[in-house]
LOZAFI-476021 format. One record per residue: residue in three letters; x, y, z of N, C-alpha, C in turn. Coordinates in steps of 0.02 Angstrom, whole numbers, padded with zeros to 5 digits, always signed. Layout:
AlaXYZXYZXYZ
...
This chain:
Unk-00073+07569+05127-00084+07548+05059-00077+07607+05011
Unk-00074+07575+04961-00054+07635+04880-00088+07613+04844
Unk-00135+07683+04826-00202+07664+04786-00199+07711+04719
Unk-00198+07670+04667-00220+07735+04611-00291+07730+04603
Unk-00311+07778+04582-00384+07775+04546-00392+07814+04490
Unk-00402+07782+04427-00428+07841+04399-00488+07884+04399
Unk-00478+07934+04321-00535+07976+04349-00613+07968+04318
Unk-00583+07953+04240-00655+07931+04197-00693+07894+04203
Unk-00772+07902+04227-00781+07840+04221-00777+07779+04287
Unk-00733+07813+04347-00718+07792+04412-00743+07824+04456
Unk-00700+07880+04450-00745+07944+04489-00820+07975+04486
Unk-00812+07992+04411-00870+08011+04369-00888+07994+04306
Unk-00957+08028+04286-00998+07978+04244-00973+08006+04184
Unk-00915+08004+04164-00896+08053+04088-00944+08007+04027
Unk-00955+07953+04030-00967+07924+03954-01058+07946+03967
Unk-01084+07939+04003-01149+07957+04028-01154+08023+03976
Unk-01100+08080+04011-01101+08123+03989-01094+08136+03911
Unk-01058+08110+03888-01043+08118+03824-01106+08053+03774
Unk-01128+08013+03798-01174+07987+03772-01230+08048+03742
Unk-01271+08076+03803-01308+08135+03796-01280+08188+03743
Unk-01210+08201+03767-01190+08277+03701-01196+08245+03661
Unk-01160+08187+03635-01176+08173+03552-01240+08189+03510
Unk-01282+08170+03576-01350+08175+03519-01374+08237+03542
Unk-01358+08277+03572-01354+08350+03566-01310+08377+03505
Unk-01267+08364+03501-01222+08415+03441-01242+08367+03369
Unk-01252+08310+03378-01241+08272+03317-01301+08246+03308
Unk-01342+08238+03328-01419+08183+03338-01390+08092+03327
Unk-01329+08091+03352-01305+08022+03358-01348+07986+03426
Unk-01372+07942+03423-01405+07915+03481-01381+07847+03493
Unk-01334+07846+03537-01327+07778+03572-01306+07795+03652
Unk-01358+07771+03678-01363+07767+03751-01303+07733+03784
Unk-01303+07766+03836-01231+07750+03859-01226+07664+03863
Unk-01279+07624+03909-01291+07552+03900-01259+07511+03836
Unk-01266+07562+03760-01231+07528+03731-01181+07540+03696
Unk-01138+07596+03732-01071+07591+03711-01030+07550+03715
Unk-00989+07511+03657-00961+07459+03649-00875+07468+03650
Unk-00867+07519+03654-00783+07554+03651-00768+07588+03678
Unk-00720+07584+03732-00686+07639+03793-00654+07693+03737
Unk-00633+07690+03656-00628+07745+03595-00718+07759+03594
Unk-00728+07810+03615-00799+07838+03599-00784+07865+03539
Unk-00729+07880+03477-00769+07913+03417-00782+07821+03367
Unk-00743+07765+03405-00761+07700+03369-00847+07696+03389
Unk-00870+07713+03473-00935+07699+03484-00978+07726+03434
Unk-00966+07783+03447-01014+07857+03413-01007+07840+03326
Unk-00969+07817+03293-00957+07820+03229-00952+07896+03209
Unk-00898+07930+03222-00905+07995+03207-00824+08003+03170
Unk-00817+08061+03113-00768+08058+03075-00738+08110+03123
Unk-00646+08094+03102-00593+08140+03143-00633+08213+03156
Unk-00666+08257+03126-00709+08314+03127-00734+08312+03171
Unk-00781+08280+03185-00823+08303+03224-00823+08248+03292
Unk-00780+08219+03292-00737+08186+03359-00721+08238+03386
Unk-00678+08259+03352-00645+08302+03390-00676+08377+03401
Unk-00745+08421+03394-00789+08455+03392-00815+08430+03488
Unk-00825+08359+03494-00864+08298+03537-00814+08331+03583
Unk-00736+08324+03578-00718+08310+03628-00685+08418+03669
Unk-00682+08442+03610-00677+08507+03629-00734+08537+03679
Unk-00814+08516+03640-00864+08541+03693-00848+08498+03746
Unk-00836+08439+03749-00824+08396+03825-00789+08416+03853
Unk-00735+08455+03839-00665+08469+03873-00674+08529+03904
Unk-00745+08573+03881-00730+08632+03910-00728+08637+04012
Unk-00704+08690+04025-00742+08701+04099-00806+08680+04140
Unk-00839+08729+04096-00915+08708+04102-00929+08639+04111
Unk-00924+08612+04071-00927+08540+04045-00901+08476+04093
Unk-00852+08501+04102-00809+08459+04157-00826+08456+04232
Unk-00838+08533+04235-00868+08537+04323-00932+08511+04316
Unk-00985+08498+04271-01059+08465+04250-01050+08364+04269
Unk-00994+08349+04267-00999+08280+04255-01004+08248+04326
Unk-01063+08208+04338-01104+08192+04392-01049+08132+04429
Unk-01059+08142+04510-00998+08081+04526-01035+08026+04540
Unk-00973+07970+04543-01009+07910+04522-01027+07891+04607
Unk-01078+07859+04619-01103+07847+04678-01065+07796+04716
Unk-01040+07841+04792-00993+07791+04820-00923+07811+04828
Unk-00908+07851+04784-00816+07857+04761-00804+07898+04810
Unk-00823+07955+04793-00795+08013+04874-00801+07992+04935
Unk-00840+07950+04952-00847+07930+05024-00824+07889+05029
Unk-00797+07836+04984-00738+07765+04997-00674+07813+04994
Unk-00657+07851+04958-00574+07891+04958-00566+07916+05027
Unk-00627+07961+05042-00597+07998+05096-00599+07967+05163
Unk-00629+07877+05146-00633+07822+05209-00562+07805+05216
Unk-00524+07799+05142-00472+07751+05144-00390+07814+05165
Unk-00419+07881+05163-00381+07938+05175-00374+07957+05253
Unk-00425+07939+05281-00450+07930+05350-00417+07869+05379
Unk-00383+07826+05334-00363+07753+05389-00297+07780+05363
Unk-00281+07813+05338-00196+07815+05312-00187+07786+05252
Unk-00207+07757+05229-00194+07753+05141-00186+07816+05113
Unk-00126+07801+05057-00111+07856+05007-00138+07829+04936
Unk-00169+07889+04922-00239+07887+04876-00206+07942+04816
Unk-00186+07912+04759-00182+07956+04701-00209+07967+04642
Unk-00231+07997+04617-00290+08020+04569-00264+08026+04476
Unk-00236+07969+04458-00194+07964+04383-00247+07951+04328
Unk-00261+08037+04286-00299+08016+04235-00262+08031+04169
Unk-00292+07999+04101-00270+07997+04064-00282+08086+04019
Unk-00330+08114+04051-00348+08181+04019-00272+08231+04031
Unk-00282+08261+03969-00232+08294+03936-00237+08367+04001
Unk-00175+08387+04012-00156+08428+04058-00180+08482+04065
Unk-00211+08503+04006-00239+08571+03987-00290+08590+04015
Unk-00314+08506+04051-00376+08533+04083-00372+08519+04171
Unk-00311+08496+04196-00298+08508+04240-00337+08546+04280
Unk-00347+08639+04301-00363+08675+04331-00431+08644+04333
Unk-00487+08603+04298-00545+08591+04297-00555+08545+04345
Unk-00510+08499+04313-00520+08416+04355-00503+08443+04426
Unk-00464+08488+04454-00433+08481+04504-00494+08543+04541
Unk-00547+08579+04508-00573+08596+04545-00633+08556+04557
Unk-00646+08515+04518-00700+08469+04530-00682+08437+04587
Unk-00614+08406+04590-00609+08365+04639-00623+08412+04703
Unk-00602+08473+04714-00607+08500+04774-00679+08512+04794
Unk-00729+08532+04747-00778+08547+04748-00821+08477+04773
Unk-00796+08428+04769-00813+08341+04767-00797+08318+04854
Unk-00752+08362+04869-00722+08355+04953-00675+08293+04936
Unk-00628+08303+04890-00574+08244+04870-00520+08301+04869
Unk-00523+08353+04900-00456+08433+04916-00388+08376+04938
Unk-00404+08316+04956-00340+08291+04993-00303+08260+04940
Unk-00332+08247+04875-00302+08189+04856-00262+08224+04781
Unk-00208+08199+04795-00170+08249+04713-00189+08206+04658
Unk-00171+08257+04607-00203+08216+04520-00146+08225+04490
Unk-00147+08159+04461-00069+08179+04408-00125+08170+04329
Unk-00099+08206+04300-00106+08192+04223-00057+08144+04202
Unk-00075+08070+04161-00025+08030+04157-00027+08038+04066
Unk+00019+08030+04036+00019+08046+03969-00006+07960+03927
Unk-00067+07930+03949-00084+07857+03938-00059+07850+03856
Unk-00085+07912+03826-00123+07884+03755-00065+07920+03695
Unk-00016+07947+03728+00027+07981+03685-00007+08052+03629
Unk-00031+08080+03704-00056+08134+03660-00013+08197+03660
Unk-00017+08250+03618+00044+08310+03616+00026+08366+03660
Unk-00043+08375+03693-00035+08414+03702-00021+08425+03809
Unk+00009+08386+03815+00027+08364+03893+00084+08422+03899
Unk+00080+08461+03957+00104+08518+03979+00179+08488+04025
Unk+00236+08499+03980+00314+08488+04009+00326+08511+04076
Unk+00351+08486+04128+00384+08511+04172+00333+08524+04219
Unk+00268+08516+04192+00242+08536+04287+00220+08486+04318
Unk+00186+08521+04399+00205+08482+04451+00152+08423+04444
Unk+00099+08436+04399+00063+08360+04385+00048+08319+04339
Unk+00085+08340+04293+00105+08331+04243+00142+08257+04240
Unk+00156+08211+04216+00159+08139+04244+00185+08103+04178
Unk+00260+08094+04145+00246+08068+04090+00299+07985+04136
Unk+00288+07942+04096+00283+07871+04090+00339+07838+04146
Unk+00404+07866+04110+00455+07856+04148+00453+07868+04231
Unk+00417+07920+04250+00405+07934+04309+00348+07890+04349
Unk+00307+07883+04297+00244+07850+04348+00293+07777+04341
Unk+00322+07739+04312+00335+07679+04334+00388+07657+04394
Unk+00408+07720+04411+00434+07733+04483+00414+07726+04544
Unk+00321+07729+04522+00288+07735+04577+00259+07635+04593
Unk+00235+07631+04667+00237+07601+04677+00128+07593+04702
Unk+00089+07529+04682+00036+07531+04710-00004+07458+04730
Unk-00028+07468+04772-00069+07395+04793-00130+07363+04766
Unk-00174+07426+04750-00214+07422+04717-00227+07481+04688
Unk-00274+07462+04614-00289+07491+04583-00377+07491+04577
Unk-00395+07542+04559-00460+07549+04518-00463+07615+04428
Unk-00487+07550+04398-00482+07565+04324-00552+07544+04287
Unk-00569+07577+04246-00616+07548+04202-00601+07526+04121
Unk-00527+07555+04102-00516+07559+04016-00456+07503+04011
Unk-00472+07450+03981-00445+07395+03958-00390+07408+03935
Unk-00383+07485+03901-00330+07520+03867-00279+07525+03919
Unk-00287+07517+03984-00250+07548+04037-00217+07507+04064
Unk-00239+07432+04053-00215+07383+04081-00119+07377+04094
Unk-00091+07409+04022-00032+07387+04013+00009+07417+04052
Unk-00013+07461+04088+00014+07516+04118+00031+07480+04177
Unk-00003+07435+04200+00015+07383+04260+00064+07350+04272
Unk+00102+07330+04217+00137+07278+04197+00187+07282+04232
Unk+00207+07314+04262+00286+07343+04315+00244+07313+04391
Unk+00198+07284+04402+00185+07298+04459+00151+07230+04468
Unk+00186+07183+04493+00142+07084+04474+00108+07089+04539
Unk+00106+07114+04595+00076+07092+04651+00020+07137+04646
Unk+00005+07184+04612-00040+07236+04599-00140+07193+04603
Unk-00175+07228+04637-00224+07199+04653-00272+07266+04602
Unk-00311+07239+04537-00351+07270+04513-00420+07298+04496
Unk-00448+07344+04527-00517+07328+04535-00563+07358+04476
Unk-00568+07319+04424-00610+07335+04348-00660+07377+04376
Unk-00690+07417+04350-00752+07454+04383-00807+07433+04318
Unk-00841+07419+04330-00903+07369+04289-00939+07427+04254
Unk-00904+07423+04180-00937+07475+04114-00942+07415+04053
Unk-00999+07467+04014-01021+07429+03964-00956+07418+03904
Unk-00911+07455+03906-00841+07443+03840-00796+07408+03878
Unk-00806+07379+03947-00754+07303+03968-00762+07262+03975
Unk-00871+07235+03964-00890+07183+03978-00872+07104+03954
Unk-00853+07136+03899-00814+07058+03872-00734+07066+03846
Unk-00691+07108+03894-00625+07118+03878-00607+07056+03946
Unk-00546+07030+03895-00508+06968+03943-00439+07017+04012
Unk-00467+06974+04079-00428+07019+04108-00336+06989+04105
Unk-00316+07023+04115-00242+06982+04095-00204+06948+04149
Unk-00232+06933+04205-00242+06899+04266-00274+06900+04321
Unk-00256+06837+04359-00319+06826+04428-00318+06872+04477
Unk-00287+06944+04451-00263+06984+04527-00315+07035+04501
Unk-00345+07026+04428-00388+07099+04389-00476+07076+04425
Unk-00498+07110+04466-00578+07068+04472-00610+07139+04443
Unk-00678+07111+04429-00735+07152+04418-00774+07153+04447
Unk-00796+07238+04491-00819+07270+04512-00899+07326+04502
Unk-00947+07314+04527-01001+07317+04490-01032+07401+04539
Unk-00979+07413+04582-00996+07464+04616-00943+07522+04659
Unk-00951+07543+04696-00891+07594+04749-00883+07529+04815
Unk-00952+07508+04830-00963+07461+04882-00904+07402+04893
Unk-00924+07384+04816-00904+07325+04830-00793+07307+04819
Unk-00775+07394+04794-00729+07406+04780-00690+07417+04873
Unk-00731+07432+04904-00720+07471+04970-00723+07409+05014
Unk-00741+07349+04993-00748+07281+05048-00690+07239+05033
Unk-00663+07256+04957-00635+07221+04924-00532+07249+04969
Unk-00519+07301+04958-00481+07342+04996-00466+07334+05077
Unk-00551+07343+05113-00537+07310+05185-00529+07380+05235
């Protein structure tokens, strides 16, 4: 089998995380429970400024190796790496932070599994020509059985792939997004993602 997974939010607890900084840098308080938008500066109500302030301290090193994993994920990957499934790691974070994500993952005991940076959101600052570096044309080359996703935003990215089996990962900004077919289920855990697979 051919598995993507992403990383936000799948792997680890990024919105958790960034719930807390806000009301550290900003005294914005909305608990992660009620974030209503996979766009956290729509959740947060915060102007282009200091969005982007949000997402520089989030982006740092520090910051990135801090974000807690989600319970379940490393030990279903390296189950499904162990039966022979090919397991690839496609997030939407901008390339720059590459060296981070990719030491987290090692540090996580996920050393097996490569990360592409996929360019989701059309952002500029995605790094040309390297080796994980991932823009559009290429990923729709690739081929997968299932997926695990949490951002509604991500959905369209599927669309090349009809037999594609999707496993929603159960967050508060998809609870009432329509899935765009009977192959998308929602997933309330790693567990139940890992029974679902087989």
């Amino acid at each position: 089998m051919n598995i993507y997974v992403d990383f936000d939010d799948c792997l680890c607890e990024t919105a958790r995380y960034f719930s807390r900084l806000v009301a550290q840098m900003f005294g914005v308080d909305v608990p992660y429970e009620k974030i209503k938008y996979f766009n956290l500066q729509k959740s947060f109500c915060l102007p282009d400024d200091k969005y982007d302030e949000l997402m520089i301290e989030g982006h740092t090193p520090g910051a990135l190796l801090s974000y807690e994993e989600t319970p379940g994920a490393v030990e279903t990957i390296n189950s499904w790496l162990d039966e022979g499934h090919d397991v690839k790691i496609i997030t939407g974070r901008p390339s720059g932070v590459y060296d981070a994500s990719r030491q987290w993952l090692d540090e996580h005991g996920l050393e097996r599994v490569p990360l592409y940076c996929l360019n989701k959101y059309g952002r500029e600052n995605f790094i040309k020509g390297s080796t994980f570096g991932l823009e559009l044309e290429d990923y729709y080359k690739m081929h997968f059985d299932y997926a695990v996703e949490d951002s509604p935003l991500a959905f369209k990215f599927f669309d090349h792939l009809p037999d594609l089996k999707v496993m929603v990962f159960d967050r508060p900004w998809n609870k009432d997004c329509e899935f765009p077919g009977p192959d998308y289920k929602r997933c309330i855990d790693w567990k139940m993602i890992r029974e679902i697979v087989g």
